[in-house]
Each structure stands twice: as C-alpha cells, then as structure tokens.
PAKEKOL-534060 format. One record per atom (N, C-alpha, C): residue in three letters; x negated, y negated, z negated; residue number from 1. Coordinates in pm, whole numbers, m for minus. Layout:
BEGIN
(site ALA; (X; Y; Z); NUM)
...
END
This chain:
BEGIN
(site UNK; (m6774; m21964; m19324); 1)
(site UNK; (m6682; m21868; m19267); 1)
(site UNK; (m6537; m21918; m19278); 1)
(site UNK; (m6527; m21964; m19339); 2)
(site UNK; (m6371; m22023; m19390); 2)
(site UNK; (m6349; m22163; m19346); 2)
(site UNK; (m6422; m22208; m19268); 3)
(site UNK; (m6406; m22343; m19203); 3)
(site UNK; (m6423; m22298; m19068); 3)
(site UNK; (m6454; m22167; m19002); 4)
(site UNK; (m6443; m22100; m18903); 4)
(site UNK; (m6313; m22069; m18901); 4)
(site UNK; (m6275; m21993; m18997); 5)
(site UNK; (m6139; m21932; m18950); 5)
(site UNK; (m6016; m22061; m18958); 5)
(site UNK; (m6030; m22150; m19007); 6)
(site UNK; (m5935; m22251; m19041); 6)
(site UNK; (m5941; m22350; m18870); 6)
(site UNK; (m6095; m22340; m18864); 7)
(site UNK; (m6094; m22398; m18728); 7)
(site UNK; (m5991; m22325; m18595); 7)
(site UNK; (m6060; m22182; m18598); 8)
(site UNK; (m5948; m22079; m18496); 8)
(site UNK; (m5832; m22034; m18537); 8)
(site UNK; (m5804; m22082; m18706); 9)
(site UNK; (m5592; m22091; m18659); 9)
(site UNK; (m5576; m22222; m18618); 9)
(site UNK; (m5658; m22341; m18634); 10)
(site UNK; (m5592; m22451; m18570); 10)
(site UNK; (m5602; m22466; m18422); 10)
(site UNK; (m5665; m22372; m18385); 11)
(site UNK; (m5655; m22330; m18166); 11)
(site UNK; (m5579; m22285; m18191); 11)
(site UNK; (m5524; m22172; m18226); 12)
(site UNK; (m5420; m22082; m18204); 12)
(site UNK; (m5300; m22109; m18262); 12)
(site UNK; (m5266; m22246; m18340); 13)
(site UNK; (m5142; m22313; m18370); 13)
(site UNK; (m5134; m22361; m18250); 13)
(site UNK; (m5236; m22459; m18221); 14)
(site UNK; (m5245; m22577; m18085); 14)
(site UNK; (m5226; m22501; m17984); 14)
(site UNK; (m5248; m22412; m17934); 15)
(site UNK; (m5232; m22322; m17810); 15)
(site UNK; (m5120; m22279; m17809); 15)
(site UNK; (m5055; m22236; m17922); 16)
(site UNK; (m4904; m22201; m17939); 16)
(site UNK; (m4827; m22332; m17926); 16)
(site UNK; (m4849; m22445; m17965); 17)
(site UNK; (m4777; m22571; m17913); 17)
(site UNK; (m4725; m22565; m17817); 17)
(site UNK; (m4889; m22631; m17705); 18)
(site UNK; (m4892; m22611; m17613); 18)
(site UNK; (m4803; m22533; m17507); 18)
(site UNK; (m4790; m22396; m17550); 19)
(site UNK; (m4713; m22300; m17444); 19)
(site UNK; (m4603; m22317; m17443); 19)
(site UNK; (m4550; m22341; m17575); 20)
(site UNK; (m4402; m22332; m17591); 20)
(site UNK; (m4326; m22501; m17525); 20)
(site UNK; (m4418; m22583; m17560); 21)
(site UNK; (m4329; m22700; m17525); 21)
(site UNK; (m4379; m22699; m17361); 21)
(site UNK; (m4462; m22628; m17307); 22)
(site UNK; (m4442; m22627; m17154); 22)
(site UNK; (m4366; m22539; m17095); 22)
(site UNK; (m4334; m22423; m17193); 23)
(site UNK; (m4212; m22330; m17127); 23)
(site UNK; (m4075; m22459; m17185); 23)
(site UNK; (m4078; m22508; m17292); 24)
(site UNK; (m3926; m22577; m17306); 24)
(site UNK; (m3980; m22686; m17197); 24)
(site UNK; (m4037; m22746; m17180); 25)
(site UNK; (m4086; m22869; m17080); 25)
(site UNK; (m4014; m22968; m17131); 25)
(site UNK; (m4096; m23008; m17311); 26)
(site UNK; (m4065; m23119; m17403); 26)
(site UNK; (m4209; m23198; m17384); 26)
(site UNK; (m4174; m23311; m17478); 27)
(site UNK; (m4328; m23365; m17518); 27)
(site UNK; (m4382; m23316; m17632); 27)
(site UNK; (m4492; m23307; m17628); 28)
(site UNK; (m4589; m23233; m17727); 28)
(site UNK; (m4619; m23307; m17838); 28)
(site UNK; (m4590; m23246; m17986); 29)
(site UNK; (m4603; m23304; m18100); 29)
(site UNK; (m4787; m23297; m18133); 29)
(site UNK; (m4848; m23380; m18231); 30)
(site UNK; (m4957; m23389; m18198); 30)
(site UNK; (m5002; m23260; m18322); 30)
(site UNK; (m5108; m23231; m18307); 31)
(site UNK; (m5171; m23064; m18371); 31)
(site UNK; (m5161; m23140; m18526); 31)
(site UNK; (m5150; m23009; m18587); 32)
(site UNK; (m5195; m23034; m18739); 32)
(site UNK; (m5309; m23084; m18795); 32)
(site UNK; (m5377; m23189; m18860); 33)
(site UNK; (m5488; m23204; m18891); 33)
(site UNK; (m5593; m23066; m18947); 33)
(site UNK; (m5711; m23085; m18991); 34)
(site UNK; (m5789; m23025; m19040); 34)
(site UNK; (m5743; m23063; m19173); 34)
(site UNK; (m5706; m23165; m19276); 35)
(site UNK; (m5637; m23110; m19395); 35)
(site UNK; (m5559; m23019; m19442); 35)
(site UNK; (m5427; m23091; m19325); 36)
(site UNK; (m5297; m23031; m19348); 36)
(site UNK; (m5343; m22857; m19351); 36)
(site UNK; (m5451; m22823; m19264); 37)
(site UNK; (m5433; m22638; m19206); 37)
(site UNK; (m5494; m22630; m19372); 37)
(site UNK; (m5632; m22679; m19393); 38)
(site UNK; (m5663; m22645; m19487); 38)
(site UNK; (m5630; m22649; m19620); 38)
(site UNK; (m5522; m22766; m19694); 39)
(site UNK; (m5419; m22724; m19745); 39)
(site UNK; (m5339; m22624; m19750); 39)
(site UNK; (m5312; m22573; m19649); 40)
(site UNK; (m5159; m22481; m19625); 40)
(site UNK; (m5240; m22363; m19649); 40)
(site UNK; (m5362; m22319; m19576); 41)
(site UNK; (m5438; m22212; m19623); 41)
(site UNK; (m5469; m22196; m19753); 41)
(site UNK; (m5516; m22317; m19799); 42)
(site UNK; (m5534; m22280; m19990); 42)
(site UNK; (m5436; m22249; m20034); 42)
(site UNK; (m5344; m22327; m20048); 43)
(site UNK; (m5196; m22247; m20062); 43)
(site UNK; (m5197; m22128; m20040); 43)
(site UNK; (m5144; m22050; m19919); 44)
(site UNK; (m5132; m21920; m19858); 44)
(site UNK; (m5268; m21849; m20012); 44)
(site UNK; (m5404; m21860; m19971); 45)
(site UNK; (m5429; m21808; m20026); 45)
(site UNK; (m5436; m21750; m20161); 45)
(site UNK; (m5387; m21872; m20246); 46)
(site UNK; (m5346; m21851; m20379); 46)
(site UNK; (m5249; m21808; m20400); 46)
(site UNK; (m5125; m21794; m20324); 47)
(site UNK; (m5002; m21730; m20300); 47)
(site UNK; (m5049; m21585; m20308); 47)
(site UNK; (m5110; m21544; m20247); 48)
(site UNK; (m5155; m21378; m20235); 48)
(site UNK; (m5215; m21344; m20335); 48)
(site UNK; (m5334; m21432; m20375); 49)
(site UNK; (m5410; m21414; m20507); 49)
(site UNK; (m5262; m21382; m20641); 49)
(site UNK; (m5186; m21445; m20649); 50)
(site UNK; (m5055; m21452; m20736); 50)
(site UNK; (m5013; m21289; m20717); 50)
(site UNK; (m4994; m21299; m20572); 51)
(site UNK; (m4854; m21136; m20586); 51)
(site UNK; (m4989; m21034; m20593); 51)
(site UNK; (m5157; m20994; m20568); 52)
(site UNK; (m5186; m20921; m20569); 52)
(site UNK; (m5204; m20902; m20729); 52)
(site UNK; (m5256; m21005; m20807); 53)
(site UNK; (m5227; m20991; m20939); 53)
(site UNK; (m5097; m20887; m21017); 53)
(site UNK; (m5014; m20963; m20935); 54)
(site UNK; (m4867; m20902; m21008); 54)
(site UNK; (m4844; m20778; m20957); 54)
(site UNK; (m4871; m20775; m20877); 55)
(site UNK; (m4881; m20638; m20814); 55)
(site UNK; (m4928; m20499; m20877); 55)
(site UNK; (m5063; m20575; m20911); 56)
(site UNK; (m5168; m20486; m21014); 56)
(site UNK; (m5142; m20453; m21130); 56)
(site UNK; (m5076; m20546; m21221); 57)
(site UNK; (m5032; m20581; m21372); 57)
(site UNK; (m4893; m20509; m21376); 57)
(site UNK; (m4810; m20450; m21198); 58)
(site UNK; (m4719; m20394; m21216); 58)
(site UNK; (m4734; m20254; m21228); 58)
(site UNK; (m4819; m20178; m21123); 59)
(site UNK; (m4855; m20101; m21115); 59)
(site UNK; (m4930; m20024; m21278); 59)
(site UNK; (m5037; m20121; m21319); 60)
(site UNK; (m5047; m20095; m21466); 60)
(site UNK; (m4935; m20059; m21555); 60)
(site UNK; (m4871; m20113; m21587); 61)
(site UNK; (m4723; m20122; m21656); 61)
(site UNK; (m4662; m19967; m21613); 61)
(site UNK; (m4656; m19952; m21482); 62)
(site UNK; (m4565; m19855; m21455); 62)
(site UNK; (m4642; m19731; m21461); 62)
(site UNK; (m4806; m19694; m21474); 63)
(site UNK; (m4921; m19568; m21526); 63)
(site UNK; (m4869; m19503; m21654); 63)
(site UNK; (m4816; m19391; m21666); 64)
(site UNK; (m4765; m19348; m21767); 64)
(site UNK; (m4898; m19344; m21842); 64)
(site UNK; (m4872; m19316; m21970); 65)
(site UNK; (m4986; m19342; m22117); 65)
(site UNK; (m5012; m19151; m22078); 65)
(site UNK; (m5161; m19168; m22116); 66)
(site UNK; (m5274; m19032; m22134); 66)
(site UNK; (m5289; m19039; m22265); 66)
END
C-alpha cells in the first residue's frame, strides 16, 4: 500500500511539472526518483509521528489531576 501511494504522489508531482512548465513554456526538469519521494515521505512521516506524540504528551500535561 505504501509503495502505491508513493507511486501516485510521484504522478501527481510529475503531472504538476508537467503543467506548470507548459503553462510557463520552460524545459522540463526531470521527475523525482523513487528514492528521493520515498525518502521525503519517511521523513514527512516521522515528522507527524513527532508532533502527534507531542501533541498527546501535551494534552496529557494540560488534564487537570482527579
């Protein structure tokens, strides 16, 4: 599933290329690899994993005591 979705943001980066450098009517830089996305996604995802943590551990903190 996750090599699915990594596959359809890298269409939908590439498709966004695509449009924009034919509305600017540049030459087209070449797509992001299948590392690079999947890098940047592990990233991203551990990024979220981080603030939902903190998030939680804030929310705890701020539960007044019973």
């Amino acid at each position: 599933m996750a090599v699915f979705n990594i596959r359809l943001a890298a269409l939908l980066i590439s498709l966004s290329v695509v449009l924009s450098a034919a509305s600017a009517n540049t030459e087209l830089p070449s797509p992001p690899s299948l590392d690079e996305l999947s890098s940047y996604f592990s990233g991203l995802k551990e990024h979220f994993r981080f603030l939902q943590e903190s998030s939680f551990a804030r929310r705890q903190s701020m539960r007044p005591r019973t």
